[in-house]
N, C-alpha and C positions, 0 to 999 in steps of 0.2 A: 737237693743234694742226692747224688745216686745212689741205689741202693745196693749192696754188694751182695743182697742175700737173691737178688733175683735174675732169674735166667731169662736170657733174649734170644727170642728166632728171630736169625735174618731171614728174610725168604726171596728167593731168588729163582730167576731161571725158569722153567715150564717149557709151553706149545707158541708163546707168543716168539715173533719174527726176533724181537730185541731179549731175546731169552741172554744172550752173553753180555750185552751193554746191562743187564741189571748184575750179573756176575760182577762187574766191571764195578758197581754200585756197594754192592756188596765187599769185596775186599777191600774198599776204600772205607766204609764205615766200623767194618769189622776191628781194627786193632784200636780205636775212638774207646768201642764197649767192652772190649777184653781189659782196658786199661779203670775201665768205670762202674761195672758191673760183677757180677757174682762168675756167671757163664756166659758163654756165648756159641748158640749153635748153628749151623749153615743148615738149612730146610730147603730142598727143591721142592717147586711147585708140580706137581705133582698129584698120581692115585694113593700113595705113600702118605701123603701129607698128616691126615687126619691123627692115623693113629703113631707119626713121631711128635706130633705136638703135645698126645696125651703120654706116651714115652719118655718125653724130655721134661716132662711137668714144667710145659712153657708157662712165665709169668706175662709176657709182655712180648708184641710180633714186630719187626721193624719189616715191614714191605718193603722191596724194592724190586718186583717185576714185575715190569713196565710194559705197558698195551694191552692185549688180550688176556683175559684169564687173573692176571694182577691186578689190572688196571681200570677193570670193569665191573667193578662190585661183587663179581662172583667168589672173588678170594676174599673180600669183606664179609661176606653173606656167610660164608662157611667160621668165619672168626666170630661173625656174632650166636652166631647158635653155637660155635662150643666156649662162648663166655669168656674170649681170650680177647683183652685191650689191646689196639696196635695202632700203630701211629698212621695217620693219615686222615681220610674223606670216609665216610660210609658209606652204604653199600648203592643208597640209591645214586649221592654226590656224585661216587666215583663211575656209575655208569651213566650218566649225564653228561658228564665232564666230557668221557673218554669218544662219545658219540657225538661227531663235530656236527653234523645235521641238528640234533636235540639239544648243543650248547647251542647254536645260533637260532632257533627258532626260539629259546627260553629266553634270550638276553635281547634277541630285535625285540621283543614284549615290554622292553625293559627303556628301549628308545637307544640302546649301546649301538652307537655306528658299525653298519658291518660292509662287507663287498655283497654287492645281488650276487644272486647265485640262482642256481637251477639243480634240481636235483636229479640223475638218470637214471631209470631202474633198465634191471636185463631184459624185463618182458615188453621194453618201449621199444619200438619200430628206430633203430638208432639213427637210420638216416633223416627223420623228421626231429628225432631229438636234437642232433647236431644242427640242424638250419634255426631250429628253434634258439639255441644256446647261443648260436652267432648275433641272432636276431636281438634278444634282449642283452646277451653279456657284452657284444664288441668282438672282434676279430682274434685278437691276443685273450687266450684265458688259462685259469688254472685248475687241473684236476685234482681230486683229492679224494681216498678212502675214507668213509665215515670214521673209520673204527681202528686207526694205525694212528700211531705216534711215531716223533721222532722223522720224519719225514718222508718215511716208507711208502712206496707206491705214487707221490706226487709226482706230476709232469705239467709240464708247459705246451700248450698249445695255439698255433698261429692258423689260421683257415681253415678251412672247410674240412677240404681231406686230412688234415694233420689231426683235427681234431676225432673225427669221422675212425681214423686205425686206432687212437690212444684210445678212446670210447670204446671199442668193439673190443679192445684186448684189456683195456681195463676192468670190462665188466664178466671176462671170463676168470678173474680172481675176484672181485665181488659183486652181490646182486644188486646193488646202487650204488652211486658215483658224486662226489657233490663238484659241481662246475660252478666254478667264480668268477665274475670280472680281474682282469688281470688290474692291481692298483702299483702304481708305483712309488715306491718311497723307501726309508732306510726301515732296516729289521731291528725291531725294538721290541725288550723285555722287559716286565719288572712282576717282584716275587711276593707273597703277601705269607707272610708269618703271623699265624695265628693262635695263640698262647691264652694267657689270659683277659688279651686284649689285642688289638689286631695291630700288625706293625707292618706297613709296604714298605722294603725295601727299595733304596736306589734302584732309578732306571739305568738300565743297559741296553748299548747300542751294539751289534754282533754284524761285524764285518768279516771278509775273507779276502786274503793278500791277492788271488786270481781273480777277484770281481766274480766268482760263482754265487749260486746261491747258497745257501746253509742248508747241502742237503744233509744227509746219515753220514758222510764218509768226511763231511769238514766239520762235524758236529762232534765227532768222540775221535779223530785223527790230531793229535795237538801239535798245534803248528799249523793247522790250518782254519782256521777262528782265530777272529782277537775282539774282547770285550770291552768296549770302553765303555767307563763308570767313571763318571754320570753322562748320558747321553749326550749327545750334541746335535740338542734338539731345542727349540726356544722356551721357556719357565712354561708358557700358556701351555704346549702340548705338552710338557714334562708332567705338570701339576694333573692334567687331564688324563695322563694318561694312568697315574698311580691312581685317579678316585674311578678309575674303570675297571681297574684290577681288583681292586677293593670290591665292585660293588660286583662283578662280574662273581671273585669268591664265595660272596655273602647272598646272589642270588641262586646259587647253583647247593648252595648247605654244604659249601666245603670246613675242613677242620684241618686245623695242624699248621697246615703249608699247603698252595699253591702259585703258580705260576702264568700270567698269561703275556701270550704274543701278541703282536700289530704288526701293522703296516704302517708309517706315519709319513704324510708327502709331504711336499715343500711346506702346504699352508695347509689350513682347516683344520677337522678332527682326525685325531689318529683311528683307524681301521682294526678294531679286532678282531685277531686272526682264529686265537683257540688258547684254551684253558688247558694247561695242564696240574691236573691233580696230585700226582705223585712225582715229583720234577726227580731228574737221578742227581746221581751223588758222585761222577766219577770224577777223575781229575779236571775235564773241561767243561763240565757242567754248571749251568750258570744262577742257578737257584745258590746252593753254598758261595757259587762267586760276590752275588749279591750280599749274601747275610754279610762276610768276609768285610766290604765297604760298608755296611750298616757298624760296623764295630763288634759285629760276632762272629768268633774263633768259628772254626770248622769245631773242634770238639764239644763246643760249650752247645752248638746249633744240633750237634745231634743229642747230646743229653738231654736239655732241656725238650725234645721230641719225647721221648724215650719217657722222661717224667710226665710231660702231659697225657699221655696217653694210660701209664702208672695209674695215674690221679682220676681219669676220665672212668679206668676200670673198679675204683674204689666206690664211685659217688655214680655209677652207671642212669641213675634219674636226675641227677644232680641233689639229691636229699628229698626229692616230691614224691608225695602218691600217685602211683598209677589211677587212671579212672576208674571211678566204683563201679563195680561191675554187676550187676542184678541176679541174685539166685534164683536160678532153675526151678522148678518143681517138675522133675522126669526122672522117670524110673527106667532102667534099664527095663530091653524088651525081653 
């Protein structure tokens, strides 16, 4: 039941690229908690930050800026030293998560299907990297920023030299690149809700009326997506694909909610693409689209967030002793 005596920081916005799509997050959950809650305040992410959370006498933080700075444990890190519960991943989760390099070396450990890949730093001789990447990925591949969400920075690349300029100017905005075999299959999602008990959400299959891909601009443009739930995909990769989401969550110590993507081809396994830890909340956003088919309201999905995290900030050990810890015998010098 919510609590009407407590106040909630949205927080939104910052240095990250999707600083408006979490804006976009935000006035979407915002009138959910004005209707269910005590207050409700709009927090930029921000040098500000610290001291309006002690200003607002935040009880409870709902995140939602996404990628950098939000999305990376450092906005977590700063909420757990000033003892403020807030809904999502922790600090390490959600820098795990957010770093696509370190979610797929933790989960290939894990036996979770992934595309080869190749990883390229700036201080690599690019032309020997590029022959390389050809060599092991195949001709057709795809580029990607370790550290971007939401599809920022991805390109497609076919040969030699095509690949050779996106490398050379991809790594003039970051110092490593991660390069994958290009796979083919339909783009498939599914969201994992986790409460008192973990609940995966209906798979969703995310097409676009132009045959594009799902970059940034068919992702939060509506009307250009359309989610069909439940995938139209066969039981075997359905069923496969939810206990990947599941276990991809559960190995990464996410909390609350997340989200992960694939690849899934004709036949075989589905191809894990990337975990997202803090999924948005805007109107085309397919984490709530999901809960929505699971039989949970958009309002009841953020409450219930809202209350885990309440509840997480009461029982902070879950009721355990910390480990005993052995007294000193030192004397100040």
């Amino acid at each position: 039941m919510p609590d009407k005596s407590k106040t909630i920081a949205v927080i939104c916005g910052g240095l990250s690229p999707e600083a408006d799509v979490s804006r976009l997050s935000a006035s979407r959950i915002t009138p959910c908690l004005e209707q269910h809650y005590g207050r409700v305040v709009h927090l930029e992410l921000d040098a500000t930050l610290p001291e309006q959370l002690i200003a607002q006498r935040v009880d409870v933080a709902f995140p939602v800026a996404h990628g950098p700075y939000g999305e990376d444990g450092r906005l977590q890190g700063l909420l757990d030293i000033m003892s403020i519960p807030y809904v999502g991943s922790g600090a390490l989760a959600s820098a795990c998560s957010l770093d696509k390099v370190v979610t797929k070396r933790l989960l290939q450990a894990a036996g979770i299907p992934m595309a080869k890949d190749r990883i390229v730093y700036r201080s690599d001789n690019c032309e020997d990297a590029t022959l390389d990447c050809i060599e092991s990925l195949g001709h057709k591949v795809i580029i990607k920023p370790p550290g971007q969400g939401s599809g920022i920075g991805v390109q497609f690349a076919m040969g030699y030299e095509d690949l050779l300029n996106k490398l050379k100017t991809g790594l003039q905005m970051d110092e490593k690149l991660l390069v994958e075999e290009f796979v083919s299959g339909r783009e498939i999602t599914a969201g994992v809700l986790h409460l008192d008990d973990y609940q995966v959400l209906p798979v969703t299959e995310i097409t676009t009326p132009d045959g594009a891909w799902y970059d940034y601009i068919h992702r939060y443009t509506p009307g250009l997506s359309n989610h069909v739930t439940p995938a139209r995909i066969p039981d075997e990769q359905y069923q496969k694909v939810q206990q990947i989401a599941l276990k991809a969550h559960q190995i990464l110590g996410c909390h609350d909610l997340s989200r992960s993507d694939f690849i899934v081809p004709e036949s075989g396994d589905p191809i894990f693409s990337e975990l997202n830890n803090l999924p948005g909340m805007t109107p085309t956003s397919l984490f709530p689209d999901g809960a929505r088919h699971a039989g949970i309201p958009f309002d009841t999905l953020i409450c219930k967030l809202v209350d885990q995290a309440l509840k997480r900030g009461e029982n902070p050990n879950d009721g355990k002793a910390y480990w005993p810890i052995p007294k000193l015998n030192i004397r100040p010098s």
